[in-house]
N, C-alpha and C positions, 0 to 999 in steps of 0.2 A: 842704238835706237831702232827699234822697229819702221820700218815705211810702208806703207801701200804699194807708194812709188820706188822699186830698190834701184834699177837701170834706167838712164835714159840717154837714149844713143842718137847719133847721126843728127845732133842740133849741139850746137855752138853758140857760147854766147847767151847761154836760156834761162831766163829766171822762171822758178816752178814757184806758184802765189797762195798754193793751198797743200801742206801736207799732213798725213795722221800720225801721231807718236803715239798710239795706242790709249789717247785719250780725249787731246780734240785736235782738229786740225787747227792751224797756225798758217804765217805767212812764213815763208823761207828764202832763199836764194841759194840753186843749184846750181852748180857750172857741171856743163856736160864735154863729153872730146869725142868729136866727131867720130864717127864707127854707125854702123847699123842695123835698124832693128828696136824691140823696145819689150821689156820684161816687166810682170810685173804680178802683183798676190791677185788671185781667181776672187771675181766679182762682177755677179749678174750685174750688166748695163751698166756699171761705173765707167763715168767719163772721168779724167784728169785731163787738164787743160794748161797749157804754156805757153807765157808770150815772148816768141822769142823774135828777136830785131823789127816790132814792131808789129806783127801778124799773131791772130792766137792758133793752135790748134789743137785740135781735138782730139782724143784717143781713147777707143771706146775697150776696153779686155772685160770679156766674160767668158766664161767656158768654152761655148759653143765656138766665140771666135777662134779662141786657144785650138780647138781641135783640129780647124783648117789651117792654121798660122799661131805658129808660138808667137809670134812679134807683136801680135798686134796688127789694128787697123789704124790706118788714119781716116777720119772721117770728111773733115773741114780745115780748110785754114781761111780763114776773114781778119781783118781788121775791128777784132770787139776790144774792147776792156777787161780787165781780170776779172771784173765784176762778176761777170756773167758764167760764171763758172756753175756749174749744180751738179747736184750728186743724190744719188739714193741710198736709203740707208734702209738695212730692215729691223722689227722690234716682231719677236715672236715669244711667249711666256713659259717656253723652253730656254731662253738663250739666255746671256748675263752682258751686264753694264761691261765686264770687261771685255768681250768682244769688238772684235772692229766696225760691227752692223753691219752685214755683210748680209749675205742669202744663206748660206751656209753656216757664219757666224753671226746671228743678228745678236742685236740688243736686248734685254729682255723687258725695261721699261718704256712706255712714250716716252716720261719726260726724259730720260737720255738722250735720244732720237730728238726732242725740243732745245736739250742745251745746247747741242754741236750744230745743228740746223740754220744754214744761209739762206738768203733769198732766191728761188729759184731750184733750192731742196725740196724732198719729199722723204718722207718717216712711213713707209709702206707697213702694214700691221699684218702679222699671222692671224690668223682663226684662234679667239678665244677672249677671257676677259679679261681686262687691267684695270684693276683697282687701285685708282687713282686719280690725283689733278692734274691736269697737264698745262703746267705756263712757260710757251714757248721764252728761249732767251731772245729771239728775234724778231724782226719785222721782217716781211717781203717790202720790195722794194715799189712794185706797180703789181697791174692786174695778170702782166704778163712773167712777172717773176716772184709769185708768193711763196711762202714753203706751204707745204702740201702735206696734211696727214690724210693717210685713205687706207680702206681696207684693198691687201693683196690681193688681186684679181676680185674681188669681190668675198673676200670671203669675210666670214660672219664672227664681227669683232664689236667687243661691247667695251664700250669705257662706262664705267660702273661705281658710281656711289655710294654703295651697298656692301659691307663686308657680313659673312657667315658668322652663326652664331650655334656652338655646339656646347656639350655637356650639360646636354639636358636631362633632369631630373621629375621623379613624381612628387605632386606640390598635395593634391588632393582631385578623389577623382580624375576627370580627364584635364584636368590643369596643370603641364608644366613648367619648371623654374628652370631658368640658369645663368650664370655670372655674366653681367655683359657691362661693358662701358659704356653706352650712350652717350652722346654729345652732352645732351643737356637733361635735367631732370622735370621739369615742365615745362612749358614753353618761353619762346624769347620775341620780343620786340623785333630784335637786330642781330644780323649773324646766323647762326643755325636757329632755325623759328620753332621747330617741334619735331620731337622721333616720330619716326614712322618703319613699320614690321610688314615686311613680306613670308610669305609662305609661298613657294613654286612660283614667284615673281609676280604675285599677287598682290594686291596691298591689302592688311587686314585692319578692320574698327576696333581702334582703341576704347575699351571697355563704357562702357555708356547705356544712359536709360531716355525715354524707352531705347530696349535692342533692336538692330535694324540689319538689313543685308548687306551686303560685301559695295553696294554702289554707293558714293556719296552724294551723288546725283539726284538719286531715290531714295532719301530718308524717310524712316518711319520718324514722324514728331509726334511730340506732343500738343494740345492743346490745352487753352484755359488763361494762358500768358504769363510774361513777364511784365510789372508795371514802374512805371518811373513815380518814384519817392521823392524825387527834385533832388539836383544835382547830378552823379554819379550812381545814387541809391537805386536800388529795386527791390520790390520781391518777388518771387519764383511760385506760384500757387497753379496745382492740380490736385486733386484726390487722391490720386492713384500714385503720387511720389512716394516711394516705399523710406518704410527708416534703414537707416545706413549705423552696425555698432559702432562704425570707425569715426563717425558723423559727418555731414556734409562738406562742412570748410573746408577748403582749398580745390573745390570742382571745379567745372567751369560750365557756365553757361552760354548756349548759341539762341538766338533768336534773331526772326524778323518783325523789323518794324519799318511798314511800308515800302518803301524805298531804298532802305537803311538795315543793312544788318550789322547787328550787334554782338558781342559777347564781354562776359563780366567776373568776375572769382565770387563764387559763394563765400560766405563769412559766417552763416550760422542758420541754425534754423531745423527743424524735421522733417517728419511726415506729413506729406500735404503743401509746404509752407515752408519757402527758403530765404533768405536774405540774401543781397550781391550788391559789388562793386561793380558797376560798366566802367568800362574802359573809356569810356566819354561823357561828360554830361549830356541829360535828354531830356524829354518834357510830353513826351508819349506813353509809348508801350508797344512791344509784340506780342504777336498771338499764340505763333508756334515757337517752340523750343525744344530742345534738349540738353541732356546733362553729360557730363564724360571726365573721366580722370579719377576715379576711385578704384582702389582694388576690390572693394566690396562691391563692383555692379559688374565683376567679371564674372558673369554666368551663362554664358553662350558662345557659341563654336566659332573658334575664330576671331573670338577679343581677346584683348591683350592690356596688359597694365605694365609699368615701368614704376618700380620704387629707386630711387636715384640713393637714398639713403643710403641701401647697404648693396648697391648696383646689384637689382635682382632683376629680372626680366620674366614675366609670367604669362603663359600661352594659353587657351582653351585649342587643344590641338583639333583641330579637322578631323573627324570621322572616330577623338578619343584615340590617337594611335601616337606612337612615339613621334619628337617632333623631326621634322626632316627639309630640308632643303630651306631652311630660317634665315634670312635676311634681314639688318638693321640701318639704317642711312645714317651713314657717318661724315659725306662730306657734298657739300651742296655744288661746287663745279665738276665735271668733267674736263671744260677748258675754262681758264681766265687767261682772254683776250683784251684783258685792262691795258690801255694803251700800247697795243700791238694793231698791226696794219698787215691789210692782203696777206692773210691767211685764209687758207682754203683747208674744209673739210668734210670730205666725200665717203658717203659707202659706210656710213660708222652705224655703229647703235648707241643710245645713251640711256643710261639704264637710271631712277632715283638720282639724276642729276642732272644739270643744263650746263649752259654755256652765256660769260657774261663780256662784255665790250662796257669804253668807255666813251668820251666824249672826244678823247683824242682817237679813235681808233679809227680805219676810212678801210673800205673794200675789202670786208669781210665774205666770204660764200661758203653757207652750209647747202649741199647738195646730197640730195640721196641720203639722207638722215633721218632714221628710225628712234625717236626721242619718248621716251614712258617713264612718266611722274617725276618730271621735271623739277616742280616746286611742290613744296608741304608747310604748312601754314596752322595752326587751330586755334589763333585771335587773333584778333582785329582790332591792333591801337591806333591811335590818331594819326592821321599823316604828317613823320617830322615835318616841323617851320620850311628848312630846307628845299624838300619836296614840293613845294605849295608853290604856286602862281602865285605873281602881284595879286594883292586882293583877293585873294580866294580865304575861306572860310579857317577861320582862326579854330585848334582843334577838331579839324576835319575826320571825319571817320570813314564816311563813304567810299575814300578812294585807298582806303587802309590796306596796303600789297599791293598797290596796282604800279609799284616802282620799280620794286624788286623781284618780281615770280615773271617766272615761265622762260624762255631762249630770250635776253634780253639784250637789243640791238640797238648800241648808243655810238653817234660819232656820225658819220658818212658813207652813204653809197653803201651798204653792204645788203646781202642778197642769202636769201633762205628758197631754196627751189628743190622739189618733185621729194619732197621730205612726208615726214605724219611724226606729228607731236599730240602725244595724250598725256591724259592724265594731269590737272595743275588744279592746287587748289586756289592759282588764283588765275594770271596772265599764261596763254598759248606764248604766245610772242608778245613782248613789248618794243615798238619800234617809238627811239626818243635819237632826233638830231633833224639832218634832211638825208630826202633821195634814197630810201631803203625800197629794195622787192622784196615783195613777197607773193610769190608765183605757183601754182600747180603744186598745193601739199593738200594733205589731209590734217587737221585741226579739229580735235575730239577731247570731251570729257575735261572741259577747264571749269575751271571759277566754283568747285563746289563748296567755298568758303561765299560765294554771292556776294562779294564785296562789288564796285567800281573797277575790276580788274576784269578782261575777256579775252576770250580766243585770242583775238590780234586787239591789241591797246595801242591808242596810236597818238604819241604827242610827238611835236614837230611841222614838216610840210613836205613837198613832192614827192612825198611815197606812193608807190603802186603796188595795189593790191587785188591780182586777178588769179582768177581761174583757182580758186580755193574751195575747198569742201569743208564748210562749219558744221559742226554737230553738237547738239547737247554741251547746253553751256550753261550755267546758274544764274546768268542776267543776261545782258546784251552781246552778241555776238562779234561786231567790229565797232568798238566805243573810243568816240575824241569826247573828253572829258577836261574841260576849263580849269578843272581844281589842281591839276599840275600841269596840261596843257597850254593853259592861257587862252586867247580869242582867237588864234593866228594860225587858221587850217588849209591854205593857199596851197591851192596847187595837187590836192590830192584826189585820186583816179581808184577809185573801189569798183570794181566790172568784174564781170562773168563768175561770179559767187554764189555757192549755191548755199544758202543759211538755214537750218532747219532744227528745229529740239532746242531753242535756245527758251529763255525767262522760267528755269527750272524751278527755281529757289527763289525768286525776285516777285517783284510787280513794277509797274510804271517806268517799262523799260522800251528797247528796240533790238530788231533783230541790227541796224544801222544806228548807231544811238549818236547825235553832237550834239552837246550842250556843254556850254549856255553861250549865248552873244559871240559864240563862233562865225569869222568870215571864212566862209568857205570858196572863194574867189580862183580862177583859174583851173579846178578841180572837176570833178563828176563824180555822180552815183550813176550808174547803169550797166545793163547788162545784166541784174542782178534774178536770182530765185530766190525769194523767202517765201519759207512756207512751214507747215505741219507742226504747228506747236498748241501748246495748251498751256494755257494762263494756271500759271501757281497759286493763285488763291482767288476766290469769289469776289471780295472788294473790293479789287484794281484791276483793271488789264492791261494786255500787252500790245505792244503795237509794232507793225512793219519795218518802215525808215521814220524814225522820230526824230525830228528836230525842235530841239527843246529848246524854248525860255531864248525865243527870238535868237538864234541861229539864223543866218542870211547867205545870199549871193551861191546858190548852191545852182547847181545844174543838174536834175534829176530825169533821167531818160529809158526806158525799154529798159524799164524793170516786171516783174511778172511776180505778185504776191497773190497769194493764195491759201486755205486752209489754217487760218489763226482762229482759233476759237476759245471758247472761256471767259470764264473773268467780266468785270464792269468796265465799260465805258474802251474795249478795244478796237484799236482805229488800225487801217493796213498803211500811211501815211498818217502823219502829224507835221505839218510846215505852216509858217509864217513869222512874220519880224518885221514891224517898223522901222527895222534899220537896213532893210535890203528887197530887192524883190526873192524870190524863191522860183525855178523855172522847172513845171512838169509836163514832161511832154512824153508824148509813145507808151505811158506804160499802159500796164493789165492789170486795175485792182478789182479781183474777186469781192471785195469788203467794204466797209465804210471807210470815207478819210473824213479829216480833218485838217480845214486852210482858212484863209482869212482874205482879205483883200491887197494883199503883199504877194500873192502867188501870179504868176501867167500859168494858167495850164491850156494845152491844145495836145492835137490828136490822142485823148488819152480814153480806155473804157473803163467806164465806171463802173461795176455790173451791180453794185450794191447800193447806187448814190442816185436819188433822181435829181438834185443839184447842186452846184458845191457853189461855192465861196469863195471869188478868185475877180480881180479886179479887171483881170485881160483873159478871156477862157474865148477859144473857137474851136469847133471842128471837134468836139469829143463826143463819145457814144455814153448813155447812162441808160441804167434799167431799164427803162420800158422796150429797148429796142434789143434786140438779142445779136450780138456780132457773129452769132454761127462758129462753135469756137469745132477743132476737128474733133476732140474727146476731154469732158471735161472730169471723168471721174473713173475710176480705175479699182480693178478688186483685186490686183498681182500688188505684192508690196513693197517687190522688189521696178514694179514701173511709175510710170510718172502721168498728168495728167500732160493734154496735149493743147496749148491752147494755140496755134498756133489756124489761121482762117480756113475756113471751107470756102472752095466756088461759091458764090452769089453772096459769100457777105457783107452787108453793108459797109463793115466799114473797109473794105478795099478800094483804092483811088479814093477815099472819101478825105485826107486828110490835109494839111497845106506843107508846104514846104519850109525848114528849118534849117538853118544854114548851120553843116556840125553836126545834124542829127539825122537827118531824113537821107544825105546824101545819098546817092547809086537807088534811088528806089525802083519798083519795078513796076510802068504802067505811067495813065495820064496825070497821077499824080499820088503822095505817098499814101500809104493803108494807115489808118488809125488804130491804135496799139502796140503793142510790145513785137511783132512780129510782121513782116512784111510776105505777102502772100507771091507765089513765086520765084521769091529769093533764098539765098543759102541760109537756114534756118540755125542759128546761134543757139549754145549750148552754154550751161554755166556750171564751174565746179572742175575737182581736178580729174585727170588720168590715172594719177597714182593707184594701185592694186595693193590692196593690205595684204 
């Protein structure tokens, strides 16, 4: 049998607790005879460890050491447990499963590097991609003995969703074909939900009318609507719907209605004039729409159609030129961390794939994680039974994806820090258990399916949610949402955020969204920047922090909204509830709000309000009076407005003191608004550099 370990000299008496036979390591007992010195196979930084007469020690051989001393070092000897043994192993896409994982000899997959992997191990990754899912056979043990996947000194390693797609042929004109497998042939409920094609790691529109550009974010729609027929029924009517020879049935249709977006399978119908099934019964209508999922509407650069029947894959290639660098999404994890614990992973890329935990899972950390197009989604059915909160809404639709998309973090205590995840058509992150961070990332480009799913989705309690950078999102950008939530938001801390480009595709949302009859008890909103967005449609608007449909007990503080425009009836707050007070104190709203007599607000500037609505309100500044802000408008667009006081504003020392909020203020007594004049002036949003 091969060993790692071949000699082991000058100990007596020594059982060795971890040895390699060239496949996994095992428990053994060695008896060694006294002599000394210690040999053994070349391996950067591998420790082997033995306890002998009750003491462990430690010996580290790696080359280097080899050059000063063949024997070996001793490092330590302590009184630990065998436990604590750890080892590195490497996985590079040169090397093979039958190596020992070595530096010289690695691995060639993760999950091999996952099967042999102890608590307290590390799977160190060469530079390149692996196409693959990796489910560790392990748990770590605590936060101080996880196993550890990371990229090798940093280098640029992609776990990848995505396999290549070659043998492409000319189909007609610049369109073409080639043999490909797909997971699935239109979309799915559950499991893999819809194929999705890259081009140079791109993601491209599957064939659809009207044609639109490469964002999902920024659709071209149509209008004229889809209407409800009672039940499930619709019809699909515009002028301009061209006829199809292959004929409509089996498309699919997207719209918004309201609040609510939809989509349904066409079932018959022509030009002009469509028939469908929704996915849910409804009793309205949406305005805008689109169509997608025929081979007959692949007519522009960069759509693509999947016939599942005779597994053909058809491209309108880019620029008309043969196809090249084609990628397909074949498998939805990078990692399943379903009931695995303290696992750490650092330095990676995730390519067309995420990473999923379950409820048993505790002290999880993705760190330093480059994550693009996470989840892919193109319907929206009801929220299984399952899913659903006591009481929440019997074939729910709203909250359709908001379970299963994006880096989804179930279970305890686990932590997503100094990362950037784009790309989701539904959820950035879902955090669902208690106690999860989510710290200093970048958070871009989710929810372009505008379902109840966001940037960060947040069911459970004590989570902390700071120092993040939200962008462009399809509805609300950090949403507690009752319909699998429940009432029970205790405890949670959203600060120094900076929200912006969210209600893309939505109306009657928030950049902060809780609803409904949420207690939000022991928690905070503050710290925050919401700003710069524009209402998606003329009928509804959008709003700041909305607290919807009597949500209570909230603590709202030195937030600083600004720049929402558009749309009917948008408010920069929305609070109140008979079933709790709502408390606004320090902030800066640029805009109108909306409160009720369930609110206390104090030192807060109104600049758009000349009164509000508040059963306990002192000490605030409102229109007529001008706070002297340092700069309120900006023509770099790469800067920011400044709203932070000039000398002689009024409302410096104008404000009362707040036990919790005002603390350390500067002067006879605190400044009214979001910013305190002479003090270390707070910033919100991450570090992270794309």
């Amino acid at each position: 049998m091969h060993h790692l370990v071949k000699t082991i000299k000058n100990l007596s008496s020594t059982q060795v607790f971890r040895e390699y036979d060239g496949t996994n390591f095992q428990p053994f007992q060695h008896k060694c005879t006294p002599s000394y010195g210690f040999t053994g196979d070349r391996m950067n930084k591998f420790r082997i460890l033995l306890f002998a007469t009750g003491i462990l020690i430690s010996f580290s051989i790696s080359a280097s050491d080899r050059s000063h001393n063949p024997h070996g070092y001793l490092l330590s000897s302590s009184p630990l447990d065998a436990a604590n043994i750890t080892l590195e192993y490497f996985v590079a896409p040169t090397g093979s499963d039958n190596n020992p994982g070595t530096l010289e000899q690695p691995f060639q997959t993760v999950q091999k590097c996952a099967n042999v992997a102890q608590p307290g191990d590390s799977c160190l990754l060469r530079a390149g991609i692996y196409r693959e899912t990796v489910r560790p056979a392990n748990s770590g043990t605590s936060s101080t003995t996880p196993i550890t996947f990371a990229a090798y000194n940093k280098e640029d390693v992609t776990i990848s969703g995505a396999n290549p797609v070659e043998g492409w042929q000319v189909f007609r004109g610049s369109i073409f074909r080639a043999n490909a497998s797909l997971p699935t042939n239109r979309y799915n409920d559950t499991g893999f939900f819809a194929n999705q094609v890259f081009v140079n790691g791109e993601m491209m529109p599957e064939a659809r009318w009207p044609n639109t550009g490469r964002d999902p974010l920024r659709p071209k729609l149509a209008g004229g609507g889809v209407k409800s027929q009672g039940g499930n029924a619709a019809i699909v009517e515009n002028a301009e719907i061209p006829n199809l020879a292959e004929g409509w049935a089996g498309a699919t249709v997207w719209t918004n209605d309201w609040y609510v977006t939809r989509t349904g399978t066409i079932t018959g119908g022509t030009a002009g004039k469509l028939t469908a099934q929704m996915t849910a019964p409804w009793d309205r209508g949406g305005y805008w729409f689109y169509l997608v999922g025929k081979l007959g509407l692949l007519d522009s650069e960069g759509e693509w159609f999947y016939d599942g029947s005779d597994r053909t894959l058809y491209l309108w290639t880019l620029g008309g030129t043969n196809p090249n660098s084609v990628e397909v999404k074949q498998r939805n994890f990078a990692f399943d961390l379903g009931d695995r614990s303290y696992i750490v992973l650092r330095n990676l890329k995730l390519f067309a794939s995420t990473v999923t935990t379950s409820d048993a899972s505790q002290g999880i950390v993705m760190d330093g994680i480059r994550a693009k197009y996470v989840s892919h989604h193109m319907t929206l059915p009801p929220l299984p039974k399952s899913e659903q909160a006591p009481n929440s809404d019997d074939g729910l639709i709203v909250a359709s994806h908001a379970h299963d998309t994006g880096i989804q973090l179930r279970g305890s205590k686990h932590t997503l820090k100094n990362s950037i995840v784009e790309w989701s058509s539904g959820n950035g992150v879902l955090l669902e258990g208690t106690g999860h961070r989510v710290t200093n990332n970048i958070i871009a480009n989710s929810n372009y399916m505008a379902s109840y799913a966001a940037p960060i989705r947040i069911n459970g309690t004590g989570h902390r949610i700071t120092y993040n950078t939200i962008e462009a999102a399809g509805r609300d950008a950090i949403s507690f949402d009752w319909h699998t939530a429940g009432f029970d938001g205790n405890k949670i801390d959203i600060a120094y955020n900076d929200i912006s480009r969210f209600g893309m595709l939505s109306t009657d949302l928030g950049a902060i969204y809780i609803c409904c009859y949420v207690n939000l008890a022991g928690g905070a909103i503050h710290h925050n920047w919401i700003r710069d967005t524009q209402a998606f449609s003329p009928f509804w608007g959008t709003r700041g922090i909305y607290l919807d449909i009597e949500s209570y007990n909230s603590t709202i503080h030195h937030n600083v909204v600004w720049n929402i425009t558009g749309g009917k009836d948008s408010f920069y707050l929305v609070a109140g509830s008979p079933r709790g007070y709502n408390r606004i104190f320090n902030n800066t709203f640029l805009g109108s709000i909306y409160t009720d007599n369930t609110v206390e607000a104090r030192n807060n500037i109104f600049r758009s309000s000349t009164s509000i609505t508040a059963s306990q309100q002192s000490h605030n500044l409102f229109q007529s009076t001008d706070p002297k802000f340092t700069k309120t408008t900006t023509t770099d667009s790469k800067s920011l407005p400044d709203f932070t006081l000039q000398s002689g504003s009024p409302a410096i020392d104008a404000g009362m003191a707040i036990t919790g909020v005002t603390d350390g203020f500067v002067g006879s007594a605190p400044d009214i608004g979001a910013y305190e004049r002479d003090a270390k002036v707070w910033k919100a949003g991450s570090r992270v550099q794309r």
